[in-house]
Structure formats: structure tokens, C-alpha cells
C-alpha positions as CSV (number, residue, x, y, z in Angstrom):
1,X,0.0,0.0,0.0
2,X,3.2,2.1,-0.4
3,X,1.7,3.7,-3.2
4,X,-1.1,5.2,-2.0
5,X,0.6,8.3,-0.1
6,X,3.0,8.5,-3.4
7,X,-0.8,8.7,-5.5
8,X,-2.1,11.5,-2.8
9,X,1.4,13.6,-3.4
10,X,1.3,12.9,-7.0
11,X,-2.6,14.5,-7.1
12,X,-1.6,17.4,-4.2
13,X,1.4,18.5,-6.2
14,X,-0.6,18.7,-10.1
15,X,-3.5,20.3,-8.3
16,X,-0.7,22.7,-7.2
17,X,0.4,23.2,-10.4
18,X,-2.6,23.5,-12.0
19,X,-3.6,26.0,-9.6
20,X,-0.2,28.1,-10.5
21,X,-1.0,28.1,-14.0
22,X,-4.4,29.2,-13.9
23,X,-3.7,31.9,-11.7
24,X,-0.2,32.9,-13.4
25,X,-2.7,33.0,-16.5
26,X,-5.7,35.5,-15.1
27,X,-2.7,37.7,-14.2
28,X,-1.1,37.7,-17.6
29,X,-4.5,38.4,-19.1
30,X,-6.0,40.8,-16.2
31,X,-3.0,43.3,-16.2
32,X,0.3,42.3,-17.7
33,X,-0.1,45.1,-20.4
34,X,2.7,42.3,-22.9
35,X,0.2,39.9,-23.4
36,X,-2.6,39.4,-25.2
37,X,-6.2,40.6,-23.8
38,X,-8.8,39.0,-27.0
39,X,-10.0,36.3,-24.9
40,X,-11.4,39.0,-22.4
41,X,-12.5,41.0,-25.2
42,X,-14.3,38.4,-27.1
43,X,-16.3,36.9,-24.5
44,X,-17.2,40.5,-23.2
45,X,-17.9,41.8,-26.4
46,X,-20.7,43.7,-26.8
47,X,-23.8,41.9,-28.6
48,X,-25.9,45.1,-30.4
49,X,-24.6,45.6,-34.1
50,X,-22.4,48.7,-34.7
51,X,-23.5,49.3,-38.2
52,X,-23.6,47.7,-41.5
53,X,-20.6,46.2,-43.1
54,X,-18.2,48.2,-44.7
55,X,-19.7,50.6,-43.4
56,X,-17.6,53.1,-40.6
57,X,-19.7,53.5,-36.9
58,X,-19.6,56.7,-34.9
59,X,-16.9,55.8,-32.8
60,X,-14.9,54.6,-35.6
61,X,-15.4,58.1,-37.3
62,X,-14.8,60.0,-34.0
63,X,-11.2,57.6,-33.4
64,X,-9.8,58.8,-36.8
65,X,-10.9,62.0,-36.6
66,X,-8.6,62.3,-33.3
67,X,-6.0,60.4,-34.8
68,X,-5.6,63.5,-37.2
69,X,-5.8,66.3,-35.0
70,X,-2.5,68.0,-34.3
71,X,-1.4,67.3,-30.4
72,X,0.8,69.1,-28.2
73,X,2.7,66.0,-26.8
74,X,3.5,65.9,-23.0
75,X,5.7,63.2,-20.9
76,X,6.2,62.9,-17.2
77,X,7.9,60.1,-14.9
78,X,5.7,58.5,-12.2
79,X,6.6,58.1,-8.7
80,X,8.3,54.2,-9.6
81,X,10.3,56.0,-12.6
82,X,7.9,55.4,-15.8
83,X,8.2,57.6,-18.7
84,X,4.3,58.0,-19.1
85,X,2.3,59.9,-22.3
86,X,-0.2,62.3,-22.7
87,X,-1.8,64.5,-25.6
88,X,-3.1,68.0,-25.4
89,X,-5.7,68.5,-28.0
90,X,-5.7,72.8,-27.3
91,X,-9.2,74.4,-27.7
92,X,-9.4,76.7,-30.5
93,X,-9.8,80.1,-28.6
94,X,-7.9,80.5,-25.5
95,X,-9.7,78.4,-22.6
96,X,-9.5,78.0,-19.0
97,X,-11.8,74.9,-19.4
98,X,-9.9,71.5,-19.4
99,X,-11.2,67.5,-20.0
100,X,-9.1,64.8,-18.7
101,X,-10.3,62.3,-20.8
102,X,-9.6,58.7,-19.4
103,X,-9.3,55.5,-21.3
104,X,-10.4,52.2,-21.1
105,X,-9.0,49.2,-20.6
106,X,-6.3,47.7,-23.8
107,X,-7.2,51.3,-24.7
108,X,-5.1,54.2,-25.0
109,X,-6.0,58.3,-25.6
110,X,-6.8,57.7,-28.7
111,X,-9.7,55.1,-28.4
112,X,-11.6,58.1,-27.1
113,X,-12.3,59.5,-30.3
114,X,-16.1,60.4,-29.1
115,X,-15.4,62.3,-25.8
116,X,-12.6,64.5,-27.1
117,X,-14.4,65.6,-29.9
118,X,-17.5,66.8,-28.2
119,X,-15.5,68.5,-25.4
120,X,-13.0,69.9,-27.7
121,X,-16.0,71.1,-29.8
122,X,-18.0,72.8,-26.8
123,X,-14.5,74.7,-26.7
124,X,-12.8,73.1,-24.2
125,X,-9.0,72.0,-23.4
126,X,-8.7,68.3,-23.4
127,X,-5.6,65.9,-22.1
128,X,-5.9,62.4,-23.2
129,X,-3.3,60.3,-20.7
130,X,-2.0,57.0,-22.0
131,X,-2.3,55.3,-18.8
132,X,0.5,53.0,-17.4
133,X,1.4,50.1,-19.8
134,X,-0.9,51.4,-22.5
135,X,0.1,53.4,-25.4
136,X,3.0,55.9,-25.5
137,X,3.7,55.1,-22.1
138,X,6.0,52.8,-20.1
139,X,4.7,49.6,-18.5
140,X,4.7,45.9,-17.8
141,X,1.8,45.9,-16.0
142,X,-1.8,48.1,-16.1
143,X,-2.7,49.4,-12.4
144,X,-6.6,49.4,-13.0
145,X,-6.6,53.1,-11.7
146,X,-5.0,52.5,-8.5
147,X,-1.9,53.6,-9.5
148,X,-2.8,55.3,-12.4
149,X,-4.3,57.6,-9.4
150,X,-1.6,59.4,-8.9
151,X,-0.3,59.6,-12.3
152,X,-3.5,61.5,-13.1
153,X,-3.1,64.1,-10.3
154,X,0.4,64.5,-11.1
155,X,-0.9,65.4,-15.1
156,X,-3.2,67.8,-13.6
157,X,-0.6,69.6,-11.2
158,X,2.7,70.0,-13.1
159,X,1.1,69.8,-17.0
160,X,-2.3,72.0,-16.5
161,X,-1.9,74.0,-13.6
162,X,1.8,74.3,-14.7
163,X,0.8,76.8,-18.0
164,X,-2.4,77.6,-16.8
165,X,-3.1,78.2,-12.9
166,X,-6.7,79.0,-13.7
167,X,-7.8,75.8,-15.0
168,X,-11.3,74.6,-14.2
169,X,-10.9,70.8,-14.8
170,X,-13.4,67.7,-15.8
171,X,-12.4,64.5,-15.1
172,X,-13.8,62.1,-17.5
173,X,-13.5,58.4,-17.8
174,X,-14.7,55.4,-19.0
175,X,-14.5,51.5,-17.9
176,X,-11.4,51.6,-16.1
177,X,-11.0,55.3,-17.2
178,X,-13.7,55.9,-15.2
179,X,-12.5,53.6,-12.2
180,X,-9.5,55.4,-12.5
181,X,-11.8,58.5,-12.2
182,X,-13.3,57.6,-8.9
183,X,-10.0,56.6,-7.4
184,X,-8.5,59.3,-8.3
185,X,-10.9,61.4,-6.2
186,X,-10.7,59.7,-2.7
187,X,-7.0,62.0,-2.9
188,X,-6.9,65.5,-1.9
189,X,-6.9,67.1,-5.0
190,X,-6.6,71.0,-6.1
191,X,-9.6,72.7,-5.9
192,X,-9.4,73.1,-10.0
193,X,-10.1,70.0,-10.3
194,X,-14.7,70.8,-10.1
195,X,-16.7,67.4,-10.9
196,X,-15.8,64.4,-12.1
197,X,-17.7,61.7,-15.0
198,X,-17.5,58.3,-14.6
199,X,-19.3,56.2,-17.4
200,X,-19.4,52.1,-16.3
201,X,-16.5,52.0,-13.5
202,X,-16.1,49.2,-11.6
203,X,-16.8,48.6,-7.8
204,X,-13.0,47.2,-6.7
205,X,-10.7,45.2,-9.1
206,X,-11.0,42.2,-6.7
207,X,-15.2,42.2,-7.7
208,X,-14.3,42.7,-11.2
209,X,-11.6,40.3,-11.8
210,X,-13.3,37.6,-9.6
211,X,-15.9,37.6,-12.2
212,X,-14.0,37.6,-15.0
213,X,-12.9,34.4,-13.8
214,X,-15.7,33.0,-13.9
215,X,-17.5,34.2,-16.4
216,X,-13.9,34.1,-19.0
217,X,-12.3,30.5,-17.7
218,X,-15.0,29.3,-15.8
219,X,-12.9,28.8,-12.7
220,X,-13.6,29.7,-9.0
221,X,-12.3,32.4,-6.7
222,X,-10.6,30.2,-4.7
223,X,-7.5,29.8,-4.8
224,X,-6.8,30.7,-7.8
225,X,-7.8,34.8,-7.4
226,X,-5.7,34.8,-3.8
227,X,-2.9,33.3,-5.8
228,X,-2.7,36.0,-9.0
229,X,-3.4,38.3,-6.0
230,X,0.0,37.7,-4.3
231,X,1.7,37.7,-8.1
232,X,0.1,41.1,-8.1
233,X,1.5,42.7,-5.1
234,X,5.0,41.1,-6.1
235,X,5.4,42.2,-9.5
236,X,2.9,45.1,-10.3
237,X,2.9,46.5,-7.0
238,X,-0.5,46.3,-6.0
239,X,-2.9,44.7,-4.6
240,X,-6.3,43.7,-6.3
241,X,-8.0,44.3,-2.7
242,X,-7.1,47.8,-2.0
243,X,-7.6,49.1,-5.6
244,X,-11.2,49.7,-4.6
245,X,-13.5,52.6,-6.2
246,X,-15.3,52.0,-3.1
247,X,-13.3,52.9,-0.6
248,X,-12.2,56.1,-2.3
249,X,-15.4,57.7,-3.6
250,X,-16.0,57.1,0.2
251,X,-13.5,60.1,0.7
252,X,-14.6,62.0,-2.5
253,X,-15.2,65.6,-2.2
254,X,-15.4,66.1,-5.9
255,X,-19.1,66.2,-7.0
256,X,-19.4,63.0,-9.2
257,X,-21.9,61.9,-12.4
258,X,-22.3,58.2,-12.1
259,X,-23.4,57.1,-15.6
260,X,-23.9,53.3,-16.7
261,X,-25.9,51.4,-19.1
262,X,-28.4,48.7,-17.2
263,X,-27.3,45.6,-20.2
264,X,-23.7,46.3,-19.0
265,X,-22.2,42.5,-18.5
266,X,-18.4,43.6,-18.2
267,X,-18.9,45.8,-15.6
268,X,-21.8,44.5,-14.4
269,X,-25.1,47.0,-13.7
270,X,-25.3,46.2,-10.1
271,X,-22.2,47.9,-9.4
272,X,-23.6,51.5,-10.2
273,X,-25.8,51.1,-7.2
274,X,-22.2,50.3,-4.9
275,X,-20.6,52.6,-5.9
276,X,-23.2,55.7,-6.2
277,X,-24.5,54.2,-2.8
278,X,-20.9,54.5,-1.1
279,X,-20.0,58.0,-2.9
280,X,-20.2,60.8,-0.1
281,X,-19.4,63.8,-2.4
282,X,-22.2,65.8,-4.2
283,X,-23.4,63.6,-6.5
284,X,-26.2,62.6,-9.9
285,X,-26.7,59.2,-11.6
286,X,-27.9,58.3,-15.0
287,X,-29.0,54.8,-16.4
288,X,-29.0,54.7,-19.8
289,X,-31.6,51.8,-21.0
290,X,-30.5,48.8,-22.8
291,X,-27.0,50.3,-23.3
292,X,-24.4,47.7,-23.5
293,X,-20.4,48.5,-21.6
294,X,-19.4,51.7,-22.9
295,X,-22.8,52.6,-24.9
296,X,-24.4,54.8,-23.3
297,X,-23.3,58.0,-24.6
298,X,-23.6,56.3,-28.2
299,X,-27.0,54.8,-28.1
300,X,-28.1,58.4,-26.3
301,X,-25.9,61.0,-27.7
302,X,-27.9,64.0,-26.3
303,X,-29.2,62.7,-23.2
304,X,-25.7,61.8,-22.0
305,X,-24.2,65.2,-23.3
306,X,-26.9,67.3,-21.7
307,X,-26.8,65.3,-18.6
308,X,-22.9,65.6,-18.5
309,X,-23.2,69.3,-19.5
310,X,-26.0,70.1,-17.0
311,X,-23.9,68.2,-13.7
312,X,-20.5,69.6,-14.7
313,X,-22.1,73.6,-15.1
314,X,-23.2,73.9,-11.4
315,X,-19.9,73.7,-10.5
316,X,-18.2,75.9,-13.5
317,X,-17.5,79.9,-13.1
């Protein structure tokens, strides 16, 4: 019967590998910004058709029509030494008023074609950060907006209010743009800075990734999630735990739009009512009906603009 305790290794030690694996792999695919993110993608793809064949879709328009706009290009390092990117897209009259425009995730500035053309054409100032590991900037892993916090308020203190003191700043973000948003406003941040937009943030990256896992692979939070947790706080510096929209719009001062479509299935619907629930700064919601992740200002152009337009004012000069 020697070999039944050799069997019970043999099985402990390929459950432990297979464990390793699977977590080294939702790691990789959650926020090492070198590999490939399709498989996420595809399965979270959004069902509703974006147009006929052949034929170019809104977003697709706004994308290249930012692609050919002429930027003022700004860098900056981070407090752990990355050469991050950003693009000034000047208004056309000289403006105080200023969008921080905040991208998605696998995104960069420039997959947010759509914002920065409205903004820009209500006359504003807009700065399009390439977050950490996306884009022009520097990066082996993405921080989900928890460290992409602070990158944001250094953008806003030594590029804005560097040239001009006066600013009166949006933030504006959407999917992990927008979680970036909401963490980036549980900080002290200069009074420039007047309201905020977040459009289909999550609740904490623990929540989101958990059911990702799930929902992606099929697999179950435990181990595997505590696992590619501890791989996170090792190599991308972070924990999945603390980076928690949560907990920071908990500490918000910054009057906040909470906008999210009720089909979202990335980031799910429930976690509008969390996170507008938890937010103690002044604050307005919008549902958007039957908008999918990231629709809502597509599938209701003017309701989201007016809504946006009509929060962010009450706190304007």
C-alpha cells in the first residue's frame, strides 16, 4: 500500500500546479499590459450591431478624426520611474476649461475618439493620458486606476496648472477610465479640479476580476484569485484588494456623475448602485436603458451630453 501516499502527493502536487497556472494565467490576461487581452475581449464583447458592413460607426469616425488632430505631446515620470504619455488637443480660442479624458482598458487616448471631440468642440481643453502600460507610455503591468491615481493628479498639477493656474478641470473616464476617475478622487486634489464623470466604472478590481474568472475561464475564486493576487502585489505593485472605487469615492469631495448602461455585463449593472450608494461627495446618476459596456453616450448622444453638461455647469464659473 506504499503507493497510495506517493498517488495522494502525486494529485496534491498537479492540483498545485494547475492551480499556478491558472492563476499565473488571469494575471497575464487581467493586467500584464505584454500579453494578449482577445480572450477577455471576445467573451465581453458587446452583442448590439455597430452598423452595417463596410460601413464606418460613430466611434470609428470620431477615433480617426482624433488620430488626425495635431497634439501638443506631454511626458512625465511616475513616482516608480515610468516615462508615461499624454496628448493635449488645445481648444481653439484660449480656454481655461480643461477635459481629462480617461481611457479604457487595452485602450489608449486615442480610443476616445467620441469624448474628445464633443469636449474639444464645446471649446474646451482636453488631455488624453496613455495610462501606465498602454500606449505611449512605459509599462509591464496596467494598475486598474489604483496607480494610475496618482499619475492622473500629477498630469493635472505639473502639466495644467503648470501653463495655466486657472484651470477649471473635468475629469472624464470610462470602464477603467472611469475607475481610474473615482479613485483618483478619494485623494486631496486641487480645488481646480470641479466634478468628475465616470461612465461604467467598476466597484474594486477584486469584484471585477473575480468575475471575469468566472465568467472568461470558468474557474472559482478560490485559490486561484488569492494566488494571482499575491503575483500582483510582487510584480505590479499592488494589490487587487485595495484598488477599490469603493473605498475612495468614500472620501470624495469632488461632485461625481455616475453614468452606466443597465445591459452592461463587463462591468456589471449592479455595481452602479455600490458605488453611487458609497459616494459621499455631491453627486447625480444616469441609467441609460439597454446600453451595453461603454454605450451609453452612443446609443443616447444628447441625453448623455446634456446630462454631463448640466452636472459639470453647477460647479463651473
Amino acid at each position: 500500500m506504499l503507493w497510495i501516499p506517493i498517488v495522494i502527493v502525486a494529485v496534491v502536487v498537479l492540483f498545485l500546479v494547475v492551480v499556478l497556472v491558472a492563476a499565473n494565467k488571469i494575471f497575464d490576461v487581467a493586467v500584464n499590459a505584454k500579453k494578449t487581452k482577445e480572450k477577455v475581449l471576445k467573451t465581453n464583447a458587446n452583442k448590439s450591431a455597430d452598423g452595417t458592413p463596410g460601413e464606418q460607426t460613430e466611434k470609428q469616425r470620431a477615433n480617426e478624426w482624433l488620430r488626425g488632430q495635431e497634439f501638443v505631446m506631454h511626458s512625465q515620470r511616475s513616482g516608480d520611474g515610468l516615462l508615461l504619455a499624454a496628448r493635449e488637443l488645445p481648444a481653439r480660442e484660449p480656454s481655461h476649461l480643461w477635459a481629462v479624458c480617461i481611457h479604457g482598458f487595452s485602450g489608449s487616448g486615442l480610443s476616445l475618439g467620441l469624448a474628445a471631440k464633443h469636449w474639444h468642440g464645446r471649446g474646451w481643453n482636453v488631455l488624453l493620458p496613455d495610462l501606465r502600460g498602454s500606449g505611449d507610455s512605459e509599462g509591464d503591468y496596467y494598475g486598474m486606476g489604483w496607480l494610475d491615481r496618482h499619475d492622473v493628479i500629477r498630469w493635472v498639477r505639473e502639466t495644467i496648472l503648470a501653463k495655466d493656474p486657472d484651470a477649471q478641470i473635468v475629469l472624464h473616464g470610462v470602464s477603467m477610465g472611469a475607475a481610474t476617475v473615482m479613485m483618483t478622487t478619494g485623494e486631496p486634489l486641487p480645488a481646480n479640479v470641479r466634478a468628475a464623470v465616470e461612465d461604467c466604472g467598476y466597484t474594486d478590481v477584486w469584484q471585477e476580476f473575480t468575475i471575469q474568472l468566472k465568467k472568461v475561464f470558468g474557474l472559482p475564486q478560490f485559490p486561484i484569485m488569492h494566488i494571482a493576487n499575491g503575483m500582483a502585489k510582487r510584480r505590479a505593485g499592488y494589490s487587487f484588494k485595495e484598488a477599490s472605487s469603493v473605498a475612495q469615492v468614500k472620501k470624495s469631495k469632488t461632485p461625481t456623475l455616475f453614468i452606466h448602461g443597465d445591459a452592461d455585463t463587463f462591468v456589471p449593472f449592479f455595481m452602479l448602485g455600490e458605488v453611487y450608494e458609497a459616494a459621499a461627495c455631491e453627486k447625480e446618476k444616469m441609467v441609460v436603458h439597454g446600453a451595453q459596456h461603454g454605450e451609453s453616450g452612443q446609443l443616447e448622444p444628447e441625453r448623455y451630453w446634456n446630462t454631463v453638461h448640466a452636472f459639470v455647469g453647477k460647479y463651473l464659473d
